[in-house]
C-alpha positions as CSV (number, residue, x, y, z in Angstrom):
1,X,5.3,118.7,-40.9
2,X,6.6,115.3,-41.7
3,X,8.5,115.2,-38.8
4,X,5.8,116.1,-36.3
5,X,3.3,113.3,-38.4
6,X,5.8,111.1,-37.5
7,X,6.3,111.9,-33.9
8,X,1.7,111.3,-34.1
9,X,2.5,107.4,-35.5
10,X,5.2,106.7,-33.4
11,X,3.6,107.4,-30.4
12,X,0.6,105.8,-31.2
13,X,2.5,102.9,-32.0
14,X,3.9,103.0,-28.5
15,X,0.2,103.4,-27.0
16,X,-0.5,100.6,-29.2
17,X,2.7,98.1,-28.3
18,X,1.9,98.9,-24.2
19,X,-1.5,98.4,-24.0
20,X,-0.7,94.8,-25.9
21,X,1.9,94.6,-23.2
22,X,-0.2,95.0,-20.6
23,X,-3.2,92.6,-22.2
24,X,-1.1,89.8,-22.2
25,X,0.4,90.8,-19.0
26,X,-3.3,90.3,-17.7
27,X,-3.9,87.3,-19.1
28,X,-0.6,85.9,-17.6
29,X,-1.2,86.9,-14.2
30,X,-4.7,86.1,-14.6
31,X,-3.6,82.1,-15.7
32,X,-1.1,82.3,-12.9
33,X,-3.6,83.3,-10.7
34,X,-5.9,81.0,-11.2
35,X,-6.9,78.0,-8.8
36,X,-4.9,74.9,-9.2
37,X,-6.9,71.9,-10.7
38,X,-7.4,69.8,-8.0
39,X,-6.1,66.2,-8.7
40,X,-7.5,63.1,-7.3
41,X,-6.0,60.0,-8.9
42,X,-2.2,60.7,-11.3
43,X,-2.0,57.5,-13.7
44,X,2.3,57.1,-13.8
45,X,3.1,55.5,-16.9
46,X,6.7,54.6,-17.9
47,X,6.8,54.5,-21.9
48,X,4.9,54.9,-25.2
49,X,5.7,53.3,-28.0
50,X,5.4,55.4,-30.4
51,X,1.7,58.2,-30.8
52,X,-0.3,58.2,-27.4
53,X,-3.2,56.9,-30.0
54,X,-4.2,55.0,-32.7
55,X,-1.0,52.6,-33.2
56,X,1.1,50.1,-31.0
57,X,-0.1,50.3,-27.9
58,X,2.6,51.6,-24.2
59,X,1.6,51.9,-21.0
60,X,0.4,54.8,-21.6
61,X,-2.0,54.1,-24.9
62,X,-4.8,52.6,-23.4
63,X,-5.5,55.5,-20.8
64,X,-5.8,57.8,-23.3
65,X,-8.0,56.3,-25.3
66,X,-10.3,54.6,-22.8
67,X,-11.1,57.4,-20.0
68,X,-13.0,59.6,-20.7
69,X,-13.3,63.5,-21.1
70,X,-9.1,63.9,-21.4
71,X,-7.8,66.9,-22.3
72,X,-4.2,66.8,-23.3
73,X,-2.1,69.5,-21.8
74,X,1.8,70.6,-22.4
75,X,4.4,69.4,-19.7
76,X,7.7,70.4,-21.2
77,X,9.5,69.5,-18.3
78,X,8.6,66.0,-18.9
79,X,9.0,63.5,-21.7
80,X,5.1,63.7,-23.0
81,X,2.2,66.0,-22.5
82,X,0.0,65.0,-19.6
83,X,-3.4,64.1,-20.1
84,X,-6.3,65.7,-17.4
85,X,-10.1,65.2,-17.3
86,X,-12.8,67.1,-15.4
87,X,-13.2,63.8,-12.6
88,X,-9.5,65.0,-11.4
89,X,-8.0,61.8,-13.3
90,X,-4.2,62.9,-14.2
91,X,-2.7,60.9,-17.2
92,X,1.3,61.3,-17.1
93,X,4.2,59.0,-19.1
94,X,7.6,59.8,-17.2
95,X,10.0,58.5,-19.9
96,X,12.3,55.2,-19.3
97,X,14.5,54.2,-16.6
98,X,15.3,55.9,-13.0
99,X,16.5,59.3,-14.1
100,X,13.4,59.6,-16.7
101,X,11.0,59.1,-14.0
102,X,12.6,60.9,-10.8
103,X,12.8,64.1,-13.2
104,X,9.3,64.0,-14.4
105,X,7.5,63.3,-11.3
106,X,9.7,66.2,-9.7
107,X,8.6,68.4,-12.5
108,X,5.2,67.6,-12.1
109,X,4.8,67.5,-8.3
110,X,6.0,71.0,-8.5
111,X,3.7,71.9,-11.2
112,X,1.1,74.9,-9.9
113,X,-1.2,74.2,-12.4
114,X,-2.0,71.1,-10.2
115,X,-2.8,70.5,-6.8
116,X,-2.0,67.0,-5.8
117,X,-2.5,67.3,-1.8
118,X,-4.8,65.0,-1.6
119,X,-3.5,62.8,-4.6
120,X,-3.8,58.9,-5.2
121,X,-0.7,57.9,-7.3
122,X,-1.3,54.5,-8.8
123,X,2.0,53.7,-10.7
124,X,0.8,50.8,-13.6
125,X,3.2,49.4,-15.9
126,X,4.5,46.4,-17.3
127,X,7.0,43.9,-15.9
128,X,9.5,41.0,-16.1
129,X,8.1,38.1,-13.6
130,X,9.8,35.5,-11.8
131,X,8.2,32.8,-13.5
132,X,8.4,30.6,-9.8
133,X,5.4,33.0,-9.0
134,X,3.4,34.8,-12.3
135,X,2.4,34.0,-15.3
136,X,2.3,36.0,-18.4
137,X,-0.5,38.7,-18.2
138,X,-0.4,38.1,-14.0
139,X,-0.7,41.1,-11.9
140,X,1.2,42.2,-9.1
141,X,0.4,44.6,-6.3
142,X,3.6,45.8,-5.1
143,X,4.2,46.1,-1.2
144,X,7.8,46.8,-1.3
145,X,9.8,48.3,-3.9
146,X,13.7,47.7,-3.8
147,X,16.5,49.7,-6.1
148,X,18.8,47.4,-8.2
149,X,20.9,49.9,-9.1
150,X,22.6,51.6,-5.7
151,X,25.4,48.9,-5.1
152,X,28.6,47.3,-5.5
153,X,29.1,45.3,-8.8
154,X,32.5,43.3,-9.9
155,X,32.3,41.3,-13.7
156,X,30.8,37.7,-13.0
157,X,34.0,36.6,-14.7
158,X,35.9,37.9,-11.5
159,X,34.2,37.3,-8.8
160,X,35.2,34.6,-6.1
161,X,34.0,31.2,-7.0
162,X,32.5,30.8,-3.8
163,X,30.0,33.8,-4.2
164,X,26.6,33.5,-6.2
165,X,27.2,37.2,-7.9
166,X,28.7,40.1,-8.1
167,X,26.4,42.2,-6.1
168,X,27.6,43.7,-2.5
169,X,25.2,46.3,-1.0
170,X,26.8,49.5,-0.4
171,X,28.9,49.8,2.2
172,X,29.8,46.3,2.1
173,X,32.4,43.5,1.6
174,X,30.4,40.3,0.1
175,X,27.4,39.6,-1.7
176,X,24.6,39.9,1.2
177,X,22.6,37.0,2.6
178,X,18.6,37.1,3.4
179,X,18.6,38.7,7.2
180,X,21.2,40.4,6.9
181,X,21.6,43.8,8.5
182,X,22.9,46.4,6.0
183,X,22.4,49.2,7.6
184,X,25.4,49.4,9.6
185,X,27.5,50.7,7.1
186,X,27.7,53.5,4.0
187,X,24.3,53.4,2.4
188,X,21.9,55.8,0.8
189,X,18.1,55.9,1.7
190,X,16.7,55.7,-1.4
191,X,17.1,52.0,-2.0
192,X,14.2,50.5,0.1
193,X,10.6,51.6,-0.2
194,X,8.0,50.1,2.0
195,X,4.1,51.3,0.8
196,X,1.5,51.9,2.6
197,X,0.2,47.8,3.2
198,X,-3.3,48.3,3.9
199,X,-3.8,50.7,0.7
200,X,-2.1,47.5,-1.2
201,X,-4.2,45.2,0.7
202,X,-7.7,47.3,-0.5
203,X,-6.4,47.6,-3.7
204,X,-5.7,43.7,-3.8
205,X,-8.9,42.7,-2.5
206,X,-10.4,45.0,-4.8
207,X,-9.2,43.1,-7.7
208,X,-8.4,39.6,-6.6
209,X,-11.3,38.1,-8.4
210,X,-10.9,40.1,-11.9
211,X,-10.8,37.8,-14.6
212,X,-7.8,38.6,-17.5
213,X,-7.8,38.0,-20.7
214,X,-5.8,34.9,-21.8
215,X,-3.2,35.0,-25.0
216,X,-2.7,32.3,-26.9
217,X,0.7,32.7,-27.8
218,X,1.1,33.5,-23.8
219,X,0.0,30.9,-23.1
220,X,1.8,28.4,-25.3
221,X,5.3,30.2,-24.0
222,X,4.1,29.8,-20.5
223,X,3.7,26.2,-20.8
224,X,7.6,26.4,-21.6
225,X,8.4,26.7,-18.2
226,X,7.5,23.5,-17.1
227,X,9.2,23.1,-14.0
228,X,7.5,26.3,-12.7
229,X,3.3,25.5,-12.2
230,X,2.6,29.3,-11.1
231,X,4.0,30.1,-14.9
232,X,1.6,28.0,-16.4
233,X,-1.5,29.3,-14.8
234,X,-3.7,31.3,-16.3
235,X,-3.2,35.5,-15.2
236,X,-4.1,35.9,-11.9
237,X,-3.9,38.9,-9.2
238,X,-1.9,39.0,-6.2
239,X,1.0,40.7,-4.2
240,X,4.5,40.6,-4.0
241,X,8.2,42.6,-3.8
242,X,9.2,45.1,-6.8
243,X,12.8,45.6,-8.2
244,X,13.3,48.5,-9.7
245,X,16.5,49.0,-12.0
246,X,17.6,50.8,-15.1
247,X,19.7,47.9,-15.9
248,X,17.6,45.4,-18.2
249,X,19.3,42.5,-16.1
250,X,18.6,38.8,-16.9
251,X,19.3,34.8,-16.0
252,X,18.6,32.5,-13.7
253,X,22.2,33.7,-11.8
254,X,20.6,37.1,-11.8
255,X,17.1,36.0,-10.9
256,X,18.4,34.3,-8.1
257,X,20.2,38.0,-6.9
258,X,17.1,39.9,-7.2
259,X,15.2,37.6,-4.9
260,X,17.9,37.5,-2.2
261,X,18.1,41.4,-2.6
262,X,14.6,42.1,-2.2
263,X,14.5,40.1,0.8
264,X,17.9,41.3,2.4
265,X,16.6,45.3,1.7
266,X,13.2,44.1,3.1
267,X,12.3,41.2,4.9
268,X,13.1,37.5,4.7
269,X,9.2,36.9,4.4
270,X,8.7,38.9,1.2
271,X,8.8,37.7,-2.5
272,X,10.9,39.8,-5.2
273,X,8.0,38.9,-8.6
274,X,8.4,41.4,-10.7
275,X,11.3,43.7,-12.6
276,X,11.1,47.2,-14.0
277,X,13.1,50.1,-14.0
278,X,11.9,53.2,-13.1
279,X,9.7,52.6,-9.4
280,X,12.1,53.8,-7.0
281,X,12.6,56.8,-9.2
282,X,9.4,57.8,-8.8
283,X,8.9,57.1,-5.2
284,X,12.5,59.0,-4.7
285,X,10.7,62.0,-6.2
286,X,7.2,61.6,-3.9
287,X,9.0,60.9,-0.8
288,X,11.0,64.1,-1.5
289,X,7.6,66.2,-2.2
290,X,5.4,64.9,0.6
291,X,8.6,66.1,3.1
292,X,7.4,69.7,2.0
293,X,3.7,68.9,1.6
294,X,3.4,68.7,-2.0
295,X,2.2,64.9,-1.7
296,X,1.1,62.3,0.5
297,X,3.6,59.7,-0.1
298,X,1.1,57.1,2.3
299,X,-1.5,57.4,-0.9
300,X,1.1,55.3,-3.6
301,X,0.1,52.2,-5.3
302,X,2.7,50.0,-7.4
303,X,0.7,48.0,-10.2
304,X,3.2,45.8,-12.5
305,X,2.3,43.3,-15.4
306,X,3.9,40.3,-16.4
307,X,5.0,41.0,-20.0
308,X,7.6,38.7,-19.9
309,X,10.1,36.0,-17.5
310,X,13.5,37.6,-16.0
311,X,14.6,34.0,-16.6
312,X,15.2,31.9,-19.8
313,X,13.3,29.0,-21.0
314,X,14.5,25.5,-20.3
315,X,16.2,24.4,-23.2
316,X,16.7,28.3,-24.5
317,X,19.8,30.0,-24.0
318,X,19.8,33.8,-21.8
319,X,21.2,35.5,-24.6
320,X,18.5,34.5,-26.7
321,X,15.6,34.7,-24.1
322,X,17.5,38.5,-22.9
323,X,16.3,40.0,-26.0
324,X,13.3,38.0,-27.4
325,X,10.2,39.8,-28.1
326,X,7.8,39.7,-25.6
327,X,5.0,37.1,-26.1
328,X,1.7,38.5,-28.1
329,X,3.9,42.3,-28.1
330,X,3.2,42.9,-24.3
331,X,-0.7,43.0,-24.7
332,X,-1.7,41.0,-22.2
333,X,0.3,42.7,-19.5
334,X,-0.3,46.1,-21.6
335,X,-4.3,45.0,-21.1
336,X,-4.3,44.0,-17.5
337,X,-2.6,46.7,-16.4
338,X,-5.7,49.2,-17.2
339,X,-8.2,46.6,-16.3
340,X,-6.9,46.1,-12.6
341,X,-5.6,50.0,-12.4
342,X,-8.6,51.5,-13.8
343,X,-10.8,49.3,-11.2
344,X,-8.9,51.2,-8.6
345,X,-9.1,54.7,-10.3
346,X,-13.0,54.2,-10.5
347,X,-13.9,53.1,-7.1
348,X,-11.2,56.1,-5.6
349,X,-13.7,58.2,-7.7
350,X,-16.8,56.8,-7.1
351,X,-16.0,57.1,-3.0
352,X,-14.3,60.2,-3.1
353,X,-16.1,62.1,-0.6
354,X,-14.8,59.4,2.1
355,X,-11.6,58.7,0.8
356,X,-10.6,62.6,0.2
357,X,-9.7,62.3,4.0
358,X,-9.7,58.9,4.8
359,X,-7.5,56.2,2.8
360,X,-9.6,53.2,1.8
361,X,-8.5,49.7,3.4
């Protein structure tokens, strides 16, 4: 009797366990099955400094607190949960430096929870400036971005005392000079990104006139820089050449190789202004996508902020200036960087029956 009772329980038990089985095998197709949320606009943010509310403020901070309707969501392929609202606004921090960033927006892209065909991808984030062209708080639209990272390096205590650094580009036998071709020999061709120039134009003249918010501490370590009026101005919009490298570089020797680079892995007419490290990360990983459809690599904005000078003060040394706390903590390039972004995110929004299919310029 006690053996055919339990015979009854256990398989009653096992009815039990596979209709469980197969509810949550329901649910799970059901989720899987579901349509993909249709994204219009993905915020890229680099770094948080520490909660993604409610305490020193990252680049990612202020978009979570100041849009609206965001739900978070997990992304444990990435560094941080993303961030998603019912206007199609994506909220995503990638981590810091190249690897960070190419990893997470690979993850993401191939998230199928998401569907970022018809995407907008406004990169915003903060940025060393050459103080000959921004001042602290200044914003930059970004029409080339150029890796710091894919080349030759000897120690600057080695290198021939006729060369200005130690930089050769790949495949090459001396540091390179503006108009130089480099494409002649061993290269890779993730080290020059050209964006789509009448998006950054729009997106410019969208924003040209906004008026930032002036720090006084900024401003006192912007009138440092004497010998360079566009440092001493107060923050203004414009556009100009992105370096992206995971090396925190710095100096006026240094400086001096990031504007010849820029211009030698774009053109001798463009401007190398700001310094970050994880943009051509990023644009690795979109390129990549929109080859299979993923993404449309043609709807990429690069915003950077001027939190601070890739060059010492005069009368500072570069060791000090290399590792000096940024004036007022970042704010005003943490601030300016939603202002001028989320002016972009709202008009993509507000116009998004035209520019679905039709980029805005």
């Amino acid at each position: 009797m006690l053996y055919r009772y339990t015979k009854v329980v256990m398989f009653l038990f096992a009815i039990f366990c596979s209709a469980q089985i197969f509810a949550g095998s329901d649910s799970a197709n059901e989720t899987k099955g579901a349509d993909p949320i249709a994204i219009k606009v993905v915020v890229v943010t680099m770094f948080e400094s520490g909660e993604h509310t409610g305490d020193r403020p990252g680049e990612m901070q202020f978009w979570v607190e100041r849009l609206k309707g965001l739900k978070q969501l997990p992304f444990t392929a990435g560094q941080h949960p993303v961030y998603v609202n019912d206007d199609g606004v994506l909220v995503v921090c990638t981590g810091g430096g190249i690897p960070n960033a190419t990893a997470s927006i690979m993850a993401l892209g191939f998230d199928d929870r998401f569907d970022f065909s018809q995407a907008y991808w406004l990169i915003a984030g903060i940025a060393g400036g050459d103080p000959a062209d921004v001042s602290i708080g200044s914003a930059v639209w970004a029409r080339n971005v150029i890796d710091g990272d894919l080349a030759f390096e000897i120690d600057a205590r080695e290198i021939p005392e006729d060369w200005p650094y130690g930089f050769i580009p790949l495949g090459g036998y001396e540091p390179a000079k503006p108009g130089d071709d480099v494409s002649t020999g061993w290269t890779v061709d993730t080290i020059a990104f050209e964006l789509n120039e009448p998006l950054v134009d729009w997106a410019y003249n969208l924003t040209k006139s906004t008026v930032l918010p002036i720090y006084k501490e900024s401003l006192a370590f912007s009138q440092m820089f004497n010998e360079t009026p566009n440092a001493q101005k107060p923050p203004f919009v414009t556009r100009g050449e992105h370096l992206s490298s995971s090396t925190y570089w710095h100096g006026e020797k240094l400086n001096q190789w990031a504007n010849d680079w820029v211009q030698v892995y774009s053109s001798t007419d463009r401007n190398f202004m700001t310094s970050g490290m994880e943009d051509s990360g990023t644009l690795t990983a979109l390129h990549r996508m929109a080859r299979i459809d993923l993404v449309d690599a043609q709807r990429v904005l690069v915003l950077r902020t001027i939190s601070n000078f890739t060059v010492q003060p005069p009368g500072k040394s570069v060791t000090w200036s290399t590792t000096a706390d940024y004036p007022d903590d970042g704010r005003p390039a943490l601030e300016a960087a939603f202002v001028i972004g989320n002016t972009v995110v709202e008009a993509i929004l507000t116009n998004w029956d035209t520019y679905k299919d039709q980029l805005p310029k």
